[in-house]
mmCIF file of the C-alpha atoms, coordinates in Angstrom:
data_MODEL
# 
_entry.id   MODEL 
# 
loop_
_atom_site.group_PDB 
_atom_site.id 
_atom_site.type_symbol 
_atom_site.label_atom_id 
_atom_site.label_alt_id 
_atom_site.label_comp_id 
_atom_site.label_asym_id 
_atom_site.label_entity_id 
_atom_site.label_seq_id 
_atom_site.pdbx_PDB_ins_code 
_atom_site.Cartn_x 
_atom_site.Cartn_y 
_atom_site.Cartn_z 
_atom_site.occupancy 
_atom_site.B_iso_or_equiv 
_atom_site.pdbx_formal_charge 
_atom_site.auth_seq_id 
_atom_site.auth_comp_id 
_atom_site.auth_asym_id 
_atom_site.auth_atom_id 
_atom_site.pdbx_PDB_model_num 
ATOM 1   C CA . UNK A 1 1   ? 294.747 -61.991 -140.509 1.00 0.00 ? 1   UNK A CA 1 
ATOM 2   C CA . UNK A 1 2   ? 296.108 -65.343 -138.972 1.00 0.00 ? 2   UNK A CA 1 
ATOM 3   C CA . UNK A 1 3   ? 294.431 -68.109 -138.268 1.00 0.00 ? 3   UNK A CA 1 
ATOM 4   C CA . UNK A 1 4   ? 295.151 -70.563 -134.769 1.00 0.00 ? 4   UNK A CA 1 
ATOM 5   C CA . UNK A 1 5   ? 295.497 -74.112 -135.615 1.00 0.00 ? 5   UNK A CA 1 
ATOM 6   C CA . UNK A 1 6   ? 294.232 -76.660 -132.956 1.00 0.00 ? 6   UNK A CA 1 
ATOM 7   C CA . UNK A 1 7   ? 297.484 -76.878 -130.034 1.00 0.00 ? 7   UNK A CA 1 
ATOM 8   C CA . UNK A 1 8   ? 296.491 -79.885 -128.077 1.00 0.00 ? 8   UNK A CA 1 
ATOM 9   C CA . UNK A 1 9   ? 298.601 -80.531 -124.755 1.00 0.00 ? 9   UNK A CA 1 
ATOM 10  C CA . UNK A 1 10  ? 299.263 -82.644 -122.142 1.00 0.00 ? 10  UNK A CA 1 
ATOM 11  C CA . UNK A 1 11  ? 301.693 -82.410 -119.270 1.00 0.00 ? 11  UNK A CA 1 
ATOM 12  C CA . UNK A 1 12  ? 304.072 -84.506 -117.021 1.00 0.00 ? 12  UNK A CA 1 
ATOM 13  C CA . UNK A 1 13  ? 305.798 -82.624 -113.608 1.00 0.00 ? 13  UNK A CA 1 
ATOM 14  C CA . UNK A 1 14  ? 308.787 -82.122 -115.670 1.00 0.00 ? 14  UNK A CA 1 
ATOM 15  C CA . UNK A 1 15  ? 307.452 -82.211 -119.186 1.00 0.00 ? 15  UNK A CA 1 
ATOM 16  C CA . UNK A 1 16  ? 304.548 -80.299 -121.435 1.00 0.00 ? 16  UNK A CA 1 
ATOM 17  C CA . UNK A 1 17  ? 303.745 -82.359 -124.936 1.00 0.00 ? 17  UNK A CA 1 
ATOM 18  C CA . UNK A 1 18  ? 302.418 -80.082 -127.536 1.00 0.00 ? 18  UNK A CA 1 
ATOM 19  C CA . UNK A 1 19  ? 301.075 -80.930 -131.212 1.00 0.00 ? 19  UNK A CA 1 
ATOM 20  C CA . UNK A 1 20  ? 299.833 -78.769 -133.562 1.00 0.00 ? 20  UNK A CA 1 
ATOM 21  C CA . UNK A 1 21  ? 297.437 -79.892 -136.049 1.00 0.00 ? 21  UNK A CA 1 
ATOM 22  C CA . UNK A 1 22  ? 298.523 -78.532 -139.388 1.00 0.00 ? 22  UNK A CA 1 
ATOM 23  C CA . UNK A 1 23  ? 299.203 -80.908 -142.034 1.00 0.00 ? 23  UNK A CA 1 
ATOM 24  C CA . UNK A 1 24  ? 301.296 -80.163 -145.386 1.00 0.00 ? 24  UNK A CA 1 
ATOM 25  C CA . UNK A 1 25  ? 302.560 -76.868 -142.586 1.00 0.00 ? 25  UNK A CA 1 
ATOM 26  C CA . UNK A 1 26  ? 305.051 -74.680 -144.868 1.00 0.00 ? 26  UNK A CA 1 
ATOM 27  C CA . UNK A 1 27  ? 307.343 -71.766 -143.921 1.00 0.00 ? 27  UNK A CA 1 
ATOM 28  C CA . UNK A 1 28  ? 307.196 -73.168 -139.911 1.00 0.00 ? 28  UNK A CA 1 
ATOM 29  C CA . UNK A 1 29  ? 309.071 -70.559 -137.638 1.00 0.00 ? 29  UNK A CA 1 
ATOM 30  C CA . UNK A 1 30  ? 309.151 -71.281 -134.197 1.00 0.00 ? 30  UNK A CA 1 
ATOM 31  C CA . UNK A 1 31  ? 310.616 -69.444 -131.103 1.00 0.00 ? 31  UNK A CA 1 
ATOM 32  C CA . UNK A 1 32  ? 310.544 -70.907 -127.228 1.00 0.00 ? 32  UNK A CA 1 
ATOM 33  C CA . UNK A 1 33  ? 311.598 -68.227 -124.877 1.00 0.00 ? 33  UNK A CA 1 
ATOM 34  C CA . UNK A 1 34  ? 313.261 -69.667 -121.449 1.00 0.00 ? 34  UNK A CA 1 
ATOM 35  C CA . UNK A 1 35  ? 310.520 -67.106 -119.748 1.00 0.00 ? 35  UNK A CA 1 
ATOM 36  C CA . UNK A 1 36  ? 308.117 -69.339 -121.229 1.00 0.00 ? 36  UNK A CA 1 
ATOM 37  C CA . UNK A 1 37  ? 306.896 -67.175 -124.261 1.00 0.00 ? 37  UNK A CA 1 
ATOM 38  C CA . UNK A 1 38  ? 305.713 -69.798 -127.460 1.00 0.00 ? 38  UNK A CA 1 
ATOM 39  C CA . UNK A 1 39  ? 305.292 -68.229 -130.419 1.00 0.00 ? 39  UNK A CA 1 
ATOM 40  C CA . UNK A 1 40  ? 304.421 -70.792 -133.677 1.00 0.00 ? 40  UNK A CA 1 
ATOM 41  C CA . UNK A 1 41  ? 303.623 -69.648 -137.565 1.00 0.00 ? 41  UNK A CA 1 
ATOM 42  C CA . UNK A 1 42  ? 302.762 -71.510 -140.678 1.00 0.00 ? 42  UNK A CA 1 
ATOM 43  C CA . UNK A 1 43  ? 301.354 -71.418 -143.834 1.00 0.00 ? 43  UNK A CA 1 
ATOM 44  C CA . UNK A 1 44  ? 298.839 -74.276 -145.097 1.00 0.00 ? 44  UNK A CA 1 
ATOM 45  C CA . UNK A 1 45  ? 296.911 -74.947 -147.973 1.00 0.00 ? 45  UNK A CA 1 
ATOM 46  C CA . UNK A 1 46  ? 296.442 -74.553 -151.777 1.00 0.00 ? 46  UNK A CA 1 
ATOM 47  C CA . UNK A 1 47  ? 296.003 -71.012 -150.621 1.00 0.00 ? 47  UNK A CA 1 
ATOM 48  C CA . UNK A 1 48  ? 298.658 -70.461 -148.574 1.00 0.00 ? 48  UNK A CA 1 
ATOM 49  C CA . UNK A 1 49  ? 296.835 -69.179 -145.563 1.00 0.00 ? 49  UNK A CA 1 
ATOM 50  C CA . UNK A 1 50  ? 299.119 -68.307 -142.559 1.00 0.00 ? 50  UNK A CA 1 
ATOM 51  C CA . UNK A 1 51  ? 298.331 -69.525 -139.008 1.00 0.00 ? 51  UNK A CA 1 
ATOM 52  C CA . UNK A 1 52  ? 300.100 -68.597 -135.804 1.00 0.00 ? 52  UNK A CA 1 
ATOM 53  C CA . UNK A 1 53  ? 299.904 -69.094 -132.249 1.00 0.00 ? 53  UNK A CA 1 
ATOM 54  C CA . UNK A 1 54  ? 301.495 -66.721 -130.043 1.00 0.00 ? 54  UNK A CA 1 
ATOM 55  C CA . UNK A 1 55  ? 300.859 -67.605 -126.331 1.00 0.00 ? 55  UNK A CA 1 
ATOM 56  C CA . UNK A 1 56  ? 302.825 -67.727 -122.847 1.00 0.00 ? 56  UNK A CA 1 
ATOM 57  C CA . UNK A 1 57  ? 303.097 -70.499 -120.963 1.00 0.00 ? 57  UNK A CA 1 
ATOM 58  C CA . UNK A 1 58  ? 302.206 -70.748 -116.874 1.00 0.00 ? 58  UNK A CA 1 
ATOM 59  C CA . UNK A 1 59  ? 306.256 -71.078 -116.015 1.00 0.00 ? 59  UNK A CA 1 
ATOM 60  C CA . UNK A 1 60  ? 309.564 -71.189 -116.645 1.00 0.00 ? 60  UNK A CA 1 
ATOM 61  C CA . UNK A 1 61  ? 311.022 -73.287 -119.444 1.00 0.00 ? 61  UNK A CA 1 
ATOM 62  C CA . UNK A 1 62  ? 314.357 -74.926 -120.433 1.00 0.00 ? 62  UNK A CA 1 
ATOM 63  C CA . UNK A 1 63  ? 314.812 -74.065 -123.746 1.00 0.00 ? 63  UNK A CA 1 
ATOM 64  C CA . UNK A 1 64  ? 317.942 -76.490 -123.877 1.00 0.00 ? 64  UNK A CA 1 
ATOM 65  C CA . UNK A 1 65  ? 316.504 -79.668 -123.338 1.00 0.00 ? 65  UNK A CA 1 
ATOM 66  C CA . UNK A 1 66  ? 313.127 -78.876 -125.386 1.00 0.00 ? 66  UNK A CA 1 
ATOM 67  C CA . UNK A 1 67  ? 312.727 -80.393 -128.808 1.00 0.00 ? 67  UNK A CA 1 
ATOM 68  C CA . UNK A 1 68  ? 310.487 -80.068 -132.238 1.00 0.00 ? 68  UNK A CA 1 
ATOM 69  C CA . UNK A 1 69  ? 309.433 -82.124 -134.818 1.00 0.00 ? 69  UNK A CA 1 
ATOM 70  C CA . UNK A 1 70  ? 308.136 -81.122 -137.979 1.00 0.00 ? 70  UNK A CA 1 
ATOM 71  C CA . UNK A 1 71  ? 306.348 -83.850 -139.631 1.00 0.00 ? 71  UNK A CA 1 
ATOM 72  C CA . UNK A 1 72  ? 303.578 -83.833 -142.632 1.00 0.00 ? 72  UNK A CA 1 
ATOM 73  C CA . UNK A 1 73  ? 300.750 -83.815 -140.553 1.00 0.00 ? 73  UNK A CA 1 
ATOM 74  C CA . UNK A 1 74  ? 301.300 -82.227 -137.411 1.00 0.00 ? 74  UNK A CA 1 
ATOM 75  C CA . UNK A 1 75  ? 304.235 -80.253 -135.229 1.00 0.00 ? 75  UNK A CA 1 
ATOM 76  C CA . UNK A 1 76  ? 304.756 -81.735 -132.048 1.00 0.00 ? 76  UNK A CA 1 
ATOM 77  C CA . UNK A 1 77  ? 307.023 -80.072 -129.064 1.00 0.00 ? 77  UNK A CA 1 
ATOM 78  C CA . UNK A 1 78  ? 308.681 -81.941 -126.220 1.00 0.00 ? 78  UNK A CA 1 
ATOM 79  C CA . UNK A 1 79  ? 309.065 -79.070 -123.782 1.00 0.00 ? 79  UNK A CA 1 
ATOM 80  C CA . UNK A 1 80  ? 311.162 -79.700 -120.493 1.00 0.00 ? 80  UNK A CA 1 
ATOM 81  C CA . UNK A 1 81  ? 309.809 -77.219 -117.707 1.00 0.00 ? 81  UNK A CA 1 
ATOM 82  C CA . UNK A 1 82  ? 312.428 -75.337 -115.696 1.00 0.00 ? 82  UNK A CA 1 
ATOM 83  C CA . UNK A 1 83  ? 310.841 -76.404 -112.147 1.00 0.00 ? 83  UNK A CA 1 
ATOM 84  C CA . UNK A 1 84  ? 309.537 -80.438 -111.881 1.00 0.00 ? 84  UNK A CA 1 
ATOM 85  C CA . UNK A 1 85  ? 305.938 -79.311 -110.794 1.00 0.00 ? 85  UNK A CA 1 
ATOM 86  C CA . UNK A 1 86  ? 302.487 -79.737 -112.228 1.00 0.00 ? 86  UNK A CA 1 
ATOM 87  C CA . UNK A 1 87  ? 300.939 -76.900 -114.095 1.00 0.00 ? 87  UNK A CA 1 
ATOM 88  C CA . UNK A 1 88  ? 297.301 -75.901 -113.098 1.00 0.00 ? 88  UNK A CA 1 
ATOM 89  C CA . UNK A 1 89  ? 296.880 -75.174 -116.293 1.00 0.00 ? 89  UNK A CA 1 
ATOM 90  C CA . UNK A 1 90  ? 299.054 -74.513 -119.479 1.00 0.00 ? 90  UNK A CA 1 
ATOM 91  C CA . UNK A 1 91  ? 298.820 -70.391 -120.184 1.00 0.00 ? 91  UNK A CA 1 
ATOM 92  C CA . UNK A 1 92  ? 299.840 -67.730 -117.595 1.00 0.00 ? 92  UNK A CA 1 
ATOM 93  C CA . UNK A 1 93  ? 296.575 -65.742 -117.795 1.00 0.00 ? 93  UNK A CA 1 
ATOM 94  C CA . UNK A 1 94  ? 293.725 -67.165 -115.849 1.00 0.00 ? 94  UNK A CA 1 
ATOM 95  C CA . UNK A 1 95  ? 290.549 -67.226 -117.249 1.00 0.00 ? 95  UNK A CA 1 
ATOM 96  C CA . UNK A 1 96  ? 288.701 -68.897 -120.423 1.00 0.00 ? 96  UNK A CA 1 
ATOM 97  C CA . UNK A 1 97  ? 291.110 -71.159 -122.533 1.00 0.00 ? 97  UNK A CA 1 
ATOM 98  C CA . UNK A 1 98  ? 291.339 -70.092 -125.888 1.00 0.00 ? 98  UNK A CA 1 
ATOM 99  C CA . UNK A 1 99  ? 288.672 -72.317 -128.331 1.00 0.00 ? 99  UNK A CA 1 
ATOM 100 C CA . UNK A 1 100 ? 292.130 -73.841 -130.448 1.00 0.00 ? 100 UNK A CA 1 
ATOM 101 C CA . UNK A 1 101 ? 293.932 -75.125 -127.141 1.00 0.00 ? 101 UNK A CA 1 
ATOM 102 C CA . UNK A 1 102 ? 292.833 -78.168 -126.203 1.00 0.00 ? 102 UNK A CA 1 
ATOM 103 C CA . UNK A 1 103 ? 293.782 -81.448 -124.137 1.00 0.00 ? 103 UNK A CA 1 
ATOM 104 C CA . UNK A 1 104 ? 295.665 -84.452 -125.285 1.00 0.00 ? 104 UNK A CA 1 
ATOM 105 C CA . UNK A 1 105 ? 293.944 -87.043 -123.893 1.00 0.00 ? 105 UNK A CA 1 
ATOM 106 C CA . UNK A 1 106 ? 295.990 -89.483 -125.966 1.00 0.00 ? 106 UNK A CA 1 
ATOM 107 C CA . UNK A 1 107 ? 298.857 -88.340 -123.598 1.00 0.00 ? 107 UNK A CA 1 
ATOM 108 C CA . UNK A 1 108 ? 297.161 -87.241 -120.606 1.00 0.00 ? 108 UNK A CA 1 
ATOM 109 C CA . UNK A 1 109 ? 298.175 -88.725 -117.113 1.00 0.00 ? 109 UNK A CA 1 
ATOM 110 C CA . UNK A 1 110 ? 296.949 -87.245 -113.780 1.00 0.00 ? 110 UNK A CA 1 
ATOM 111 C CA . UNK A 1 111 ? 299.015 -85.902 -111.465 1.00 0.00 ? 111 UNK A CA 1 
ATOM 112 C CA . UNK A 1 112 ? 298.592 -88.821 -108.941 1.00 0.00 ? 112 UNK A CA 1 
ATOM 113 C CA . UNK A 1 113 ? 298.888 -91.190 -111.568 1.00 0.00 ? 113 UNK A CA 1 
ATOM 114 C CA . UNK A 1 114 ? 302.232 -90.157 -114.045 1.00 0.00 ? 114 UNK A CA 1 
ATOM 115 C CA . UNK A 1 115 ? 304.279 -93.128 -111.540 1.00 0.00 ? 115 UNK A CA 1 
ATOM 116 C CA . UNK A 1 116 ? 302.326 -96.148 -112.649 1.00 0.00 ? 116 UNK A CA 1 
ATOM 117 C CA . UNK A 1 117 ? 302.589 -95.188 -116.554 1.00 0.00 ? 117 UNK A CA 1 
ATOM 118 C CA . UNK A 1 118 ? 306.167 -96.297 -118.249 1.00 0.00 ? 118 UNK A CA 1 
ATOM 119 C CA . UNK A 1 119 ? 308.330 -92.932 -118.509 1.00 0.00 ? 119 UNK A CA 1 
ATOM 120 C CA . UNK A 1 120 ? 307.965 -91.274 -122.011 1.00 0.00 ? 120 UNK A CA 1 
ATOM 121 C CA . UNK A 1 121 ? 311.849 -91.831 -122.272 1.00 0.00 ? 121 UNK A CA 1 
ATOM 122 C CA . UNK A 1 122 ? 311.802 -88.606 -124.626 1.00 0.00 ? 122 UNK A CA 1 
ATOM 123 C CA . UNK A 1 123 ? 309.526 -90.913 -127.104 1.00 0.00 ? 123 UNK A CA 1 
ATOM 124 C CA . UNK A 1 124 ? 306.804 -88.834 -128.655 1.00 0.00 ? 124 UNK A CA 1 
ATOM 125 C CA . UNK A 1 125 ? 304.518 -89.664 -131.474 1.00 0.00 ? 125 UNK A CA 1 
ATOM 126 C CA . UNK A 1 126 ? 306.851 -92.295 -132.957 1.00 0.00 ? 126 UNK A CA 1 
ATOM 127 C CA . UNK A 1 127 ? 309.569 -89.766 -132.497 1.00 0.00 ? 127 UNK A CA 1 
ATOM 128 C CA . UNK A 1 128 ? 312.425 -90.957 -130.174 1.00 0.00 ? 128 UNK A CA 1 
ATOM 129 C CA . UNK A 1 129 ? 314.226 -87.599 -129.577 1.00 0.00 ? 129 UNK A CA 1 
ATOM 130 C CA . UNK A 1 130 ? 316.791 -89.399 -127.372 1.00 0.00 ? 130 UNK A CA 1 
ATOM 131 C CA . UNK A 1 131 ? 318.267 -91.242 -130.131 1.00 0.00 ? 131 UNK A CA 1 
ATOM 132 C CA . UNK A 1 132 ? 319.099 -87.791 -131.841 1.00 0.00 ? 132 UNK A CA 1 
ATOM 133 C CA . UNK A 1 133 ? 322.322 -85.804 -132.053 1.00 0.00 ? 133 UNK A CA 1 
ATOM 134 C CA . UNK A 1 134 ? 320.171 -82.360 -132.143 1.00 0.00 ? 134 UNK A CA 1 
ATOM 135 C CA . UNK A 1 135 ? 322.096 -78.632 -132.276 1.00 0.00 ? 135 UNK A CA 1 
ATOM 136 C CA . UNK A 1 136 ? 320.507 -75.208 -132.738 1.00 0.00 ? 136 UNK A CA 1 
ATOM 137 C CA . UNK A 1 137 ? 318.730 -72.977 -129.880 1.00 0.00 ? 137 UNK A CA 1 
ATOM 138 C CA . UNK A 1 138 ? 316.057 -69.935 -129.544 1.00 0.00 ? 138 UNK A CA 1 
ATOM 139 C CA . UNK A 1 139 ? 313.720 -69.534 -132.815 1.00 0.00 ? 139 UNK A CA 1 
ATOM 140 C CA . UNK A 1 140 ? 314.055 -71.892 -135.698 1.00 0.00 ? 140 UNK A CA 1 
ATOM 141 C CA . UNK A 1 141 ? 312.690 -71.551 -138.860 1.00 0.00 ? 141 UNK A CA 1 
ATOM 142 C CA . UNK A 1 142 ? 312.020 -74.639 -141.049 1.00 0.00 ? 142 UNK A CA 1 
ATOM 143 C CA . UNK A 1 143 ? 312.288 -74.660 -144.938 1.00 0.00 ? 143 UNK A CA 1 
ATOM 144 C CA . UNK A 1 144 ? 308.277 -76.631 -146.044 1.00 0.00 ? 144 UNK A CA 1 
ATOM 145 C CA . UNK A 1 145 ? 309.465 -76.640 -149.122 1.00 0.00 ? 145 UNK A CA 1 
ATOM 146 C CA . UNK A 1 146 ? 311.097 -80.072 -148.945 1.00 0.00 ? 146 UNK A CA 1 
ATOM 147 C CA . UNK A 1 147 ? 309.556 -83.121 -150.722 1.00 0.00 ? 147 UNK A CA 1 
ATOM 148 C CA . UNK A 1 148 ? 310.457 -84.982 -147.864 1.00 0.00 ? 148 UNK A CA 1 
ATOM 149 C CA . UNK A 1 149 ? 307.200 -87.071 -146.212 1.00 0.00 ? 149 UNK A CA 1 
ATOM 150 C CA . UNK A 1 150 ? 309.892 -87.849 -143.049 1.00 0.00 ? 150 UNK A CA 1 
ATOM 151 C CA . UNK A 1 151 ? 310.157 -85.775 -140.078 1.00 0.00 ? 151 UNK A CA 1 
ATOM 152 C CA . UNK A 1 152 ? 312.374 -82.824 -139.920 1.00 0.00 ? 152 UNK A CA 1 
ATOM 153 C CA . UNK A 1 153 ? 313.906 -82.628 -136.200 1.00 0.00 ? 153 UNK A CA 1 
ATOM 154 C CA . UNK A 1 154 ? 315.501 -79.571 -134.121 1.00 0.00 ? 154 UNK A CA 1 
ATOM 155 C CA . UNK A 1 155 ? 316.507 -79.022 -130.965 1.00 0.00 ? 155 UNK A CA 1 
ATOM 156 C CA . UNK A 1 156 ? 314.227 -75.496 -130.017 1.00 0.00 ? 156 UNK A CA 1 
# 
């Protein structure tokens, strides 16, 4: 049986930031789904033992314009939201959040508030996406069997 690594997130009107916590992460597959399904498995660990999140988001995403970043400690996603609106909250089902999803607060910006900070500018966790010439689309599946310490980037 999986395990859930900790998914922090945070949120702009036209933008959700997601990292997941899960250093030395091999065999990452990934798949965004424009209806806003998120699926995310790994394995970590002298042992090998696989983790996976599998969760659908409140709305609509553009898969397009929504980018990844495998790096040795964590995988962080720079998802662009279909409709410019705030999210009252980041899964479609309403009830109890999960125990493994929690808030960024390193990224976190009110709603009332997102004007008065600088605009990420597609900058995330010293990961400037703009300056990238990114291909692919739908699920990826990264090789974590690179030596490589530097971070492995893909447009989802």
């Amino acid at each position: 049986m999986s395990r859930h690594p900790t998914l922090k997130w945070a949120q702009r009107d036209d933008l959700l930031f997601i990292t997941i916590d899960l250093p030395d992460a091999k065999d990452v597959k990934l798949n965004l789904e424009p209806e806003g399904k998120f699926y995310f498995s790994a394995t970590a660990g002298a042992d090998n033992i696989p983790y996976e999140v599998d969760i659908n988001l409140y709305d609509k995403v553009d898969v397009n314009e929504s980018k990844a970043s495998v790096g040795s400690r964590s995988i962080v996603y720079l998802i662009k939201k279909e409709e410019s609106k705030w999210w009252s909250r980041l899964l479609k089902q309403e009830g109890r959040t999960p125990v493994f999803i929690k808030v960024d607060w390193n990224k976190w910006v009110d709603e009332d508030e997102q004007d008065e900070k600088a605009a990420p500018d597609m900058e995330y966790d010293d990961v400037n996406f703009s300056s990238l010439n990114l291909g692919g689309g739908g699920g990826q599946d990264f090789d974590g069997d690179d030596d490589d310490e530097g971070n492995h980037l893909s447009k989802l």
